[in-house]
C-alpha positions in Angstrom: -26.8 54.6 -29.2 -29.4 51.9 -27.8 -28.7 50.5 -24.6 -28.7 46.6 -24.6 -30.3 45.3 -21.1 -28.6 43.6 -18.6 -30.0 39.8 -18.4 -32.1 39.5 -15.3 -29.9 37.4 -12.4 -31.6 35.9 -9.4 -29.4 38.2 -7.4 -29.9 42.1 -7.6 -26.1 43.7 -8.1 -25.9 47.2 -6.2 -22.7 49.5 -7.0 -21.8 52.2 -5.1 -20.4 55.9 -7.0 -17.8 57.1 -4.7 -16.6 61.0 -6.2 -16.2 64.4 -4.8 -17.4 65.9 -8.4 -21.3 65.7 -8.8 -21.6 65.1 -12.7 -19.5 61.8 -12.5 -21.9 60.8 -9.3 -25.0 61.9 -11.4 -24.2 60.6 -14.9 -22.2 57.7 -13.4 -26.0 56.5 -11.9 -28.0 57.3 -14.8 -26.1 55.2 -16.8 -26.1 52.1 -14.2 -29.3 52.1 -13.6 -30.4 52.0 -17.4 -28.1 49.1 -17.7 -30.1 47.3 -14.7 -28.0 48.2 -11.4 -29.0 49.9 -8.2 -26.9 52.4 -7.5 -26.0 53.9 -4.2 -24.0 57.5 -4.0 -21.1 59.1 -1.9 -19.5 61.9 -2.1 -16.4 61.0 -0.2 -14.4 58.1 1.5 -16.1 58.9 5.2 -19.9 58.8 3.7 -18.7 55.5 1.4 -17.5 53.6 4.4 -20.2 54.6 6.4 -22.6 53.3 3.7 -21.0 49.9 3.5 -21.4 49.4 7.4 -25.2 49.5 6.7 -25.7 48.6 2.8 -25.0 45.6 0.8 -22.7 46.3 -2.1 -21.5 44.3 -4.6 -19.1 46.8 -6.9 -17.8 50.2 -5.8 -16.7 52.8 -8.3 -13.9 54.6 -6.0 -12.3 57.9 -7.2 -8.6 58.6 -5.7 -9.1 62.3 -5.4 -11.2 63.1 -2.6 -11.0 65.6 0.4 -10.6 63.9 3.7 -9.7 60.2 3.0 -8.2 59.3 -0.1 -9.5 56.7 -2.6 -6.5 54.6 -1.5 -6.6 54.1 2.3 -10.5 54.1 0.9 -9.7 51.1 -1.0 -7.2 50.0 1.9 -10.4 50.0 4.7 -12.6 47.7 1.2 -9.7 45.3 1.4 -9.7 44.8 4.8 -13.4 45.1 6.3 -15.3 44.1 2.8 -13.2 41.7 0.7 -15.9 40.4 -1.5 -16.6 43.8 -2.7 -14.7 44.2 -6.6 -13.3 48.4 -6.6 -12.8 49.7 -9.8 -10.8 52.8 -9.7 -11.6 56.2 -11.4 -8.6 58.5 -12.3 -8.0 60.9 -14.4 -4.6 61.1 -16.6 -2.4 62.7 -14.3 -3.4 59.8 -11.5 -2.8 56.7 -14.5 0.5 55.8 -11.7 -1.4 56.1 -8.6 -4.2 53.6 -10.0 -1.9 51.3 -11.5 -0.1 51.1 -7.6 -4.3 50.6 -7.0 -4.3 47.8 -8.8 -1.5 46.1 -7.5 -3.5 46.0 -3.6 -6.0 44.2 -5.2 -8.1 46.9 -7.4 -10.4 44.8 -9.9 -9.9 47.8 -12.7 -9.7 51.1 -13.7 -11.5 53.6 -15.9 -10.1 57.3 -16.7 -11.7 60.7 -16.4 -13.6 61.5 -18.6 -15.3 58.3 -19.6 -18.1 57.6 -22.2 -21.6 55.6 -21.3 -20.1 52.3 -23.0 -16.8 52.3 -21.4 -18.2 52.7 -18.0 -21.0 50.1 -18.9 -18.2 47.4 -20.1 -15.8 48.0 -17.3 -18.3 47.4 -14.6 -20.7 44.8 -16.9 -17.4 42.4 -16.6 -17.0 43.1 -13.0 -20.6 41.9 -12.7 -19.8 39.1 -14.4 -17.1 37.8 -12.4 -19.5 38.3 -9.3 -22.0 36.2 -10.9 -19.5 33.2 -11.5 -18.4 33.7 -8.0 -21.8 33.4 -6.9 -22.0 30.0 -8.7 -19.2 28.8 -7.2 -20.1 29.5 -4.1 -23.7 28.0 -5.0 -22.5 24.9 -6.1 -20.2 24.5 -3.1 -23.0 24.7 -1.3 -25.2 22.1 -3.1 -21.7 20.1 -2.7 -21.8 20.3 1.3 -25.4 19.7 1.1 -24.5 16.3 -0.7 -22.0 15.4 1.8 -24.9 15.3 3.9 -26.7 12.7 2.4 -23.9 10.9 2.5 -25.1 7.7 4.3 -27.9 7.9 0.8 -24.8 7.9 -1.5 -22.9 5.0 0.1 -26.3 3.4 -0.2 -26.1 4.0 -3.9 -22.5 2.7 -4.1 -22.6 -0.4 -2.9 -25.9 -1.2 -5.3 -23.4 -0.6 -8.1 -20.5 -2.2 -6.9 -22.5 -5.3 -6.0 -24.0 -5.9 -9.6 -20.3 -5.3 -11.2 -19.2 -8.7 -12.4 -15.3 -7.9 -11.5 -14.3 -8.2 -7.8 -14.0 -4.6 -6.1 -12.2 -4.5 -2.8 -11.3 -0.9 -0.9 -8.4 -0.3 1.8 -7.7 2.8 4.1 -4.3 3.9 4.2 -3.7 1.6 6.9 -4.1 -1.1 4.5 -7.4 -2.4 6.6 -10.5 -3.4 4.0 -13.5 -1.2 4.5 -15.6 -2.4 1.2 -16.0 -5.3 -0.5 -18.5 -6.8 -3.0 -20.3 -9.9 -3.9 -18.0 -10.4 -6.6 -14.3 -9.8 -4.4 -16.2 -12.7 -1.8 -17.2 -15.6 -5.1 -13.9 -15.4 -6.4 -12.0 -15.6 -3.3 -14.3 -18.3 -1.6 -15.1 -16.0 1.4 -18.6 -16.2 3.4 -21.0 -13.8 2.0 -20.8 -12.6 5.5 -17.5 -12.0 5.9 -16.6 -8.8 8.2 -14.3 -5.9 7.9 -12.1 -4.0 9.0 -9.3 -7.0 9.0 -5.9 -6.4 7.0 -5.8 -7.4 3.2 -3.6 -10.3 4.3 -7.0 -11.8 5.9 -8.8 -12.0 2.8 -5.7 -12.6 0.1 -3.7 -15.6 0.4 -1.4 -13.9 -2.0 1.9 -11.6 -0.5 2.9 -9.8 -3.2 -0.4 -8.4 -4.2 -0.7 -7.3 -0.4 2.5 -5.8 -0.1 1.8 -4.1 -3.8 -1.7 -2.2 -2.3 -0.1 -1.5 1.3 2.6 0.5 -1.4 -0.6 2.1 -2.9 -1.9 2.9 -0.1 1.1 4.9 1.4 1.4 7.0 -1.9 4.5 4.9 -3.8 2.2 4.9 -7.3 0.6 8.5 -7.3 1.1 7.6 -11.2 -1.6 5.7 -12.2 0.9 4.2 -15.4 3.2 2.6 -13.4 1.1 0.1 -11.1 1.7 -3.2 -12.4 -1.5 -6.1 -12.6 -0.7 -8.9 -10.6 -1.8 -12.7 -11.4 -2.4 -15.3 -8.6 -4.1 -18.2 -7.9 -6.2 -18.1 -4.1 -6.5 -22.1 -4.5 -6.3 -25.0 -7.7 -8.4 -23.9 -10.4 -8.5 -20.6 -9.8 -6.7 -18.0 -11.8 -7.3 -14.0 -10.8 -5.6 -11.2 -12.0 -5.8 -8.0 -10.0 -4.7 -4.5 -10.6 -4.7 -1.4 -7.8 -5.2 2.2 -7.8 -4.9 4.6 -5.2 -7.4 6.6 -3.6 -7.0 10.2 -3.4 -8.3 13.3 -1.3 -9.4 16.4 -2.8 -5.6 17.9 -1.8 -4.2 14.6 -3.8 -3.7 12.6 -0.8 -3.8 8.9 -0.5 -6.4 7.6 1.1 -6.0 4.5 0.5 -6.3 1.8 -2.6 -9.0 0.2 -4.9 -8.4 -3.2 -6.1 -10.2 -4.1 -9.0 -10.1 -8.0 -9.4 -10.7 -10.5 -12.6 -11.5 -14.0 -12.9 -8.9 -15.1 -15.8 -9.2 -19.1 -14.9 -11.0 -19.6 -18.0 -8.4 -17.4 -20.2 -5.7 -19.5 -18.3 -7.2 -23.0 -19.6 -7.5 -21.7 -23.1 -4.0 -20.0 -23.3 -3.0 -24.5 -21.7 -4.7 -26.0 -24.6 -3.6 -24.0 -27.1 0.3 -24.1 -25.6 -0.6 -28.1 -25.4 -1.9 -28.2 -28.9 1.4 -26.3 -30.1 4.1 -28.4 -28.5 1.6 -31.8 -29.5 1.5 -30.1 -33.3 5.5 -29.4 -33.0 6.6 -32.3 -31.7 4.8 -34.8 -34.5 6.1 -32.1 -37.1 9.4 -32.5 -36.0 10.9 -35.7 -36.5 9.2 -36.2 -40.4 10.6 -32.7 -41.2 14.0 -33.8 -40.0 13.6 -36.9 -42.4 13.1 -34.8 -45.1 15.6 -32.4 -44.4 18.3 -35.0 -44.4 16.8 -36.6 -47.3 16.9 -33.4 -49.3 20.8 -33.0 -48.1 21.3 -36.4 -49.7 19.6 -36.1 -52.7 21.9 -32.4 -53.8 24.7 -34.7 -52.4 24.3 -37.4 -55.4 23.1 -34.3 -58.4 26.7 -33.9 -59.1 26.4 -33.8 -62.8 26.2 -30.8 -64.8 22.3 -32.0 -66.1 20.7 -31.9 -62.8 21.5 -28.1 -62.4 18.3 -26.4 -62.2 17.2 -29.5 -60.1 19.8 -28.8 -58.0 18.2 -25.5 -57.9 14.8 -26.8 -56.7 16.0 -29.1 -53.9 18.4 -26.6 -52.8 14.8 -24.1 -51.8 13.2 -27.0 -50.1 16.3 -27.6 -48.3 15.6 -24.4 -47.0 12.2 -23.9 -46.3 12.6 -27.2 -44.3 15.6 -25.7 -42.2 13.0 -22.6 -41.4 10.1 -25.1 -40.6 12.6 -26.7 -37.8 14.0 -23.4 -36.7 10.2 -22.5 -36.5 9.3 -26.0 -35.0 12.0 -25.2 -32.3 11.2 -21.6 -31.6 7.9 -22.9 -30.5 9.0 -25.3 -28.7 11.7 -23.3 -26.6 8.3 -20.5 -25.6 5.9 -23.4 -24.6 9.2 -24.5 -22.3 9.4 -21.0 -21.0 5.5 -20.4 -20.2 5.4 -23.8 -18.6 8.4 -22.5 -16.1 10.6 -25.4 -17.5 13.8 -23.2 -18.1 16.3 -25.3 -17.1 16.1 -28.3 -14.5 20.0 -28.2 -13.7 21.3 -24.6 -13.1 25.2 -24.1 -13.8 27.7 -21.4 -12.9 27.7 -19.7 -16.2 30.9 -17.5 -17.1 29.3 -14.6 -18.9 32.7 -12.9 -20.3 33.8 -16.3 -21.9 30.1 -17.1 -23.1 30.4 -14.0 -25.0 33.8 -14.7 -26.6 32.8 -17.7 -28.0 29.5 -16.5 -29.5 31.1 -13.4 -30.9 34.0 -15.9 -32.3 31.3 -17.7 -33.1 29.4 -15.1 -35.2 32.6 -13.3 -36.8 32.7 -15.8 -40.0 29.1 -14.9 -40.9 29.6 -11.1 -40.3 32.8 -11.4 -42.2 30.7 -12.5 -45.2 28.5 -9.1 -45.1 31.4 -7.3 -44.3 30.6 -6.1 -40.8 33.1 -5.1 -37.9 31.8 -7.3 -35.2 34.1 -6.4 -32.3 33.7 -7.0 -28.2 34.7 -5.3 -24.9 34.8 -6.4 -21.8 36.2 -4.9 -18.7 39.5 -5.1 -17.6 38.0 -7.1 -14.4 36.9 -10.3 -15.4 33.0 -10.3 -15.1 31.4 -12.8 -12.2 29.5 -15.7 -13.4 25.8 -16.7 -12.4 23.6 -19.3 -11.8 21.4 -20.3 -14.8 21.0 -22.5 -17.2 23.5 -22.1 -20.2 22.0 -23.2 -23.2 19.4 -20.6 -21.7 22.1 -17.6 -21.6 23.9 -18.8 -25.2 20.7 -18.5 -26.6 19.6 -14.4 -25.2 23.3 -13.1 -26.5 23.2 -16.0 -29.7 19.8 -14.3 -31.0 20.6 -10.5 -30.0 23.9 -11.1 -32.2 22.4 -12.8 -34.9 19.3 -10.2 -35.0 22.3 -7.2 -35.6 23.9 -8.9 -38.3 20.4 -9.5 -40.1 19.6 -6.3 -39.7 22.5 -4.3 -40.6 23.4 -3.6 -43.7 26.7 -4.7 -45.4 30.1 -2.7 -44.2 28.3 -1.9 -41.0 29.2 -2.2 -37.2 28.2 -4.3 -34.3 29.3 -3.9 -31.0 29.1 -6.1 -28.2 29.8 -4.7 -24.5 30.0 -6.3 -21.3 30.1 -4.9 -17.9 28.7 -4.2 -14.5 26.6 -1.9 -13.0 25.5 -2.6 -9.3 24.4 -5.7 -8.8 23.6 -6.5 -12.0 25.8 -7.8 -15.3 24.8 -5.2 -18.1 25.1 -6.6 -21.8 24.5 -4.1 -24.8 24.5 -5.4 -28.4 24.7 -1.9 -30.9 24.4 -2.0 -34.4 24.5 0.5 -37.0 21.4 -1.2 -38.6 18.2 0.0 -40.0 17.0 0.7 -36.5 13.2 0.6 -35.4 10.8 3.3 -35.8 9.8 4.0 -31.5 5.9 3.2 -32.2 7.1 -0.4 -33.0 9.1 -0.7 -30.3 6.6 -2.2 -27.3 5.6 -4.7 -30.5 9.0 -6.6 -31.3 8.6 -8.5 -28.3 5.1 -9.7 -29.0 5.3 -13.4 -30.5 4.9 -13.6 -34.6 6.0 -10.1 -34.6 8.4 -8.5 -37.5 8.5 -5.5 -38.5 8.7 -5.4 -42.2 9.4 -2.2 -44.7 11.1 -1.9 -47.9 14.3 -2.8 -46.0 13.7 -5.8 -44.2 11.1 -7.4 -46.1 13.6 -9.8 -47.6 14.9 -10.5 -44.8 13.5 -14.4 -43.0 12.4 -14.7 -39.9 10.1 -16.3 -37.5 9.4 -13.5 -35.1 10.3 -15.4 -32.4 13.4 -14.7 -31.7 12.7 -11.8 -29.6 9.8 -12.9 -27.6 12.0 -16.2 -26.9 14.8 -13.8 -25.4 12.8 -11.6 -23.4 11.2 -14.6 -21.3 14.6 -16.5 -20.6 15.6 -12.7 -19.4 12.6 -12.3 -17.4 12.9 -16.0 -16.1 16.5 -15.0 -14.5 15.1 -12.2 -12.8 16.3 -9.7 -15.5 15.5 -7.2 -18.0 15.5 -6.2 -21.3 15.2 -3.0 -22.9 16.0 -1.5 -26.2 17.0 2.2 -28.0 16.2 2.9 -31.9 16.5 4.9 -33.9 15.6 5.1 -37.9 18.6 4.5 -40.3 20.9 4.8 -37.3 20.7 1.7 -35.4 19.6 -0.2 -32.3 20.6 -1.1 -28.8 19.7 -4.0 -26.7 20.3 -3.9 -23.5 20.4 -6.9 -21.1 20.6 -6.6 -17.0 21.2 -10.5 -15.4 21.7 -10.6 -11.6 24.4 -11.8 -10.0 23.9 -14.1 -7.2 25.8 -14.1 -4.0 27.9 -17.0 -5.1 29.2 -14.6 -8.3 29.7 -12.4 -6.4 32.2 -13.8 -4.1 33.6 -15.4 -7.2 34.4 -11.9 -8.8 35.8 -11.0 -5.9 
C-alpha cells in the first residue's frame, strides 16, 4: 500500500512508543517516521517518564502492560506533570476494560494489539491534528494579546471612524459616566467641540428618560438586544433626535457599559407636520360638501317613491353609500391627526368603564342580531372603578373593537366581551369566533391603511383605520393593546387602561 506524506507543519511533532515488547517499539517507529514523525522509544514507564523530564513530546503511545509501573499510574504521572501531551493507549483484547477506564482520566484514544500500519497511522495522524489546531489557537491568542498592546493605535483608529459617521455615537461605563463621544453626538446636541468627559449622561442630555433608559443598559436590565426601545426627544425648538442604546459587553458577557447611537429626525418630523397639516386642511374642506351631498342623496331616495324610479333608486342608494364611507374616512383621518398632535381630549371625565360597556354592547346587539351572532358580556361581580379620560375617547377603543368582531365573524358566530381587573390595570378582551389573522399579519393591523384582505374578507369595507385609531387613544391613556389569532378560529383583543388613584378609591 503507498504511504501518503504528512503535510509539512512549521512545528516538528515528536511521539514517544512506550512498550515492554520490542516488535510494537520497532514497527511502531518505522511506520511513524515514514509518515513524517520523530519518534522517541521506551521500554517501560520509568525510562518514559524519565525521557519526558528531558525531551519535548507532543503524542505518547503508552501500553498498559508493563513491568514496574503500569501504563495507568504512567498515564496518571502524563496527567499530572505533562498535560499538553495527547496518550493514546495500546491494549490488547483482554485489556479493552482497562483502556476504556483510560479513557475516562483523560486518554485521547486507543488502539488494540495487534494493529495494522494504517490503523496506527489514522489514530495518531488525528491526534496530530488536534495538536495542530491547538497550536493555532494558542497562536492566534497570542497575536490577540499582542493586539491588546497596540491598543492606544486601535483607539486611535476608532475614533477616526466614529468621527466621520454621520449619526451621533456616545459611550458610557457602567457607572453611567461618558468616556467617548463624536463630532456628530456634540452638532446635534449643541455642545462645544471641546467639551470634556468623564461627566454623567445627565450633563450632556437634557432628556431623563433616555438617561435613566442607558443607566438601565448599563447595569445589564436589556442583555437582549430586542427589547431596548428607541427613544425620541427634542434637546431644544427645532430639534428632533431619536436615540437607541445597546449594551456593552465583556468577553464573559458582562456589561460594561452602553452605546448610544443617536439620529437627527427633525427633518422627518417636519415632513411627517406637513403631511398631517395637508390631511386635516384636505379633510376638513372635504367634509362639509360631502355632508351636503349625503343629505341631498337621503332626500332625493326620500321623494323616488314610485314604482318607476326603481333602478334609480338603486343608483342613489350606492352613492348614498360611498358618501357615508368618504365621511367615515374623512373622520378616521381626522380623529389620527387629533391623536399625533396630542389633542385627545381637552376636558378629562370620570369614565365608568362597566356601564360604558353595557351600553355599547346594548348598543351593538341589534346589528349582531341581524348576522345572527351571540354577542354576550361579563363583568365581575365587583363593579369595575372608573378612570380619568376622555369618553368619547374610551366609547370609541371598545365601539371599533366590537364593531371589528361582528365584521369579521361570520353569521351564527360568537362574540364575547369581558371586563375585569388585574393589578392596577382594567383588562378588556373582545373574542370572536371570526376568521382570525394569520400571526405574520399581526404586527401589520395596526399600521394605518392596513387590511388584511383574502377570499374571506375581501368583501368586507373598511378604511383600515380603525385599528391604528384604537391603538393610539390606548397608548395616549397610558395603556396597551395586544391581540391573539388564530386562522378560522378567531381573535382576541386585549385592552389594559390604568386606573388612577381617584378610581381607585372609588372602587373601593
Amino acid at each position: 500500500m503507498n504511504e501518503q506524506p504528512v503535510q509539512e507543519t512549521t512545528e516538528k511533532i515528536r511521539v514517544m512508543v512506550v512498550d515492554d515488547e520490542r516488535d510494537i517499539r520497532d514497527g511502531s517507529e518505522r511506520i511513524l517516521i515514514r509518515a513524517g514523525y520523530e519518534v522517541v522509544l521506551a521500554s517501560n514507564g520509568n525510562d518514559a517518564l524519565d525521557l519526558l523530564s528531558s525531551t519535548p513530546v507532543s503524542i505518547v503511545l503508552l501500553d498498559l502492560k508493563m513491568p514496574g509501573i503500569d501504563g495507568m499510574e504512567v498515564l496518571e504521572r502524563i496527567n499530572r506533570d505533562f498535560p499538553s501531551i495527547l496518550v493514546i493507549i495500546i491494549t490488547g483484547f483482554a485489556t479493552v476494560e482497562t483502556a476504556i477506564e483510560a479513557m475516562k482520566q483523560s486518554a485521547y484514544d486507543f488502539i488494540p494489539k495487534p494493529f495494522e500500519p494504517d490503523q496506527l497511522r489514522i489514530v495518531v495522524n488525528r491526534a496530530a491534528d488536534k495538536l495542530r489546531l491547538t497550536w493555532e489557537r494558542e497562536r492566534l491568542e497570542k497575536e490577540r494579546q499582542g493586539m491588546l498592546l497596540d491598543l492606544d493605535t486601535e483607539k486611535t483608529r476608532l475614533r477616526t471612524i466614529l468621527e466621520v459617521l454621520p449619526n451621533g455615537v456616545v459611550v458610557t461605563n457602567a457607572d453611567g459616566k461618558v468616556v467617548l463621544m463624536n463630532m456628530a453626538f456634540r452638532r446635534h446636541l449643541n455642545l462645544p467641540v471641546d467639551r470634556s468627559l468623564g461627566d454623567p449622561l445627565e450633563d450632556y442630555i437634557p432628556d431623563s428618560e433616555l438617561c435613566e433608559l442607558v443607566r438601565d443598559i448599563s447595569w445589564g436590565k436589556h442583555v437582549d438586544f430586542d427589547d431596548i426601545p428607541f427613544v425620541e426627544f427634542s434637546p431644544f425648538e427645532g430639534r428632533h433626535l431619536m436615540a437607541r442604546g445597546q449594551p456593552v459587553l465583556g468577553e464573559r458577557k458582562e456589561c460594561l457599559g452602553a452605546v448610544l447611537n443617536i439620529v437627527d429626525i427633525s427633518g422627518l418630523k417636519a415632513l411627517d407636520q406637513l403631511k398631517s397639516d395637508f390631511i386635516a386642511k384636505v379633510s376638513h374642506e372635504l367634509r362639509s360638501p360631502l355632508a351636503t351631498i349625503h343629505e341631498q342623496l337621503a332626500h332625493v331616495l326620500n321623494d323616488m317613491v314610485d314604482e318607476v324610479y326603481k333602478d334609480d333608486q338603486h343608483i342613489i342608494m350606492r352613492a348614498k353609500e360611498k358618501t357615508s364611507g368618504l365621511i367615515s374616512l374623512i373622520g378616521d383621518l381626522l380623529e389620527l391627526s387629533r391623536i399625533q398632535e396630542g389633542v385627545i381630549c381637552h376636558e378629562p371625565q370620570r369614565v365608568d368603564v362597566g356601564e360604558l360597556l353595557r351600553n355599547i354592547v346594548e348598543f351593538m346587539d341589534t346589528r349582531a342580531a341581524s348576522k345572527n351572532l351571540d354577542l354576550t358580556l361579563e363583568l365581575p361581580t365587583n363593579p369595575l372603578p372608573s378612570i380619568t379620560a376622555d369618553p368619547i375617547g374610551v366609547e370609541s377603543i371598545f365601539g371599533n373593537l366590537v364593531s371589528n368582531a361582528i365584521n369579521y365573524t361570520p353569521d351564527g358566530g360568537q362574540i364575547q366581551v369581558n371586563g375585569d381587573m388585574t393589578g392596577l390595570n382594567i383588562r378588556v378582551r373582545i373574542t370572536d369566533t371570526g376568521f382570525g389573522i394569520e400571526e405574520k399579519y399581526l404586527e401589520k393591523i395596526f399600521e394605518r391603511f392596513y387590511r388584511v384582505k383574502n377570499e374571506k374578507t375581501r368583501y368586507i369595507t373598511g378604511t383600515g383605520l380603525g385599528l391604528p385609531i384604537v391603538k393610539g387613544l390606548v397608548v395616549s391613556m397610558g395603556g396597551m393593546i395586544s391581540v391573539d389569532s388564530e386562522p378560522g378560529k378567531g381573535t382576541t383583543f386585549e385592552v389594559l387602561l390604568p386606573v388612577d388613584s381617584q378610581g381607585q378609591s372609588a372602587a373601593e
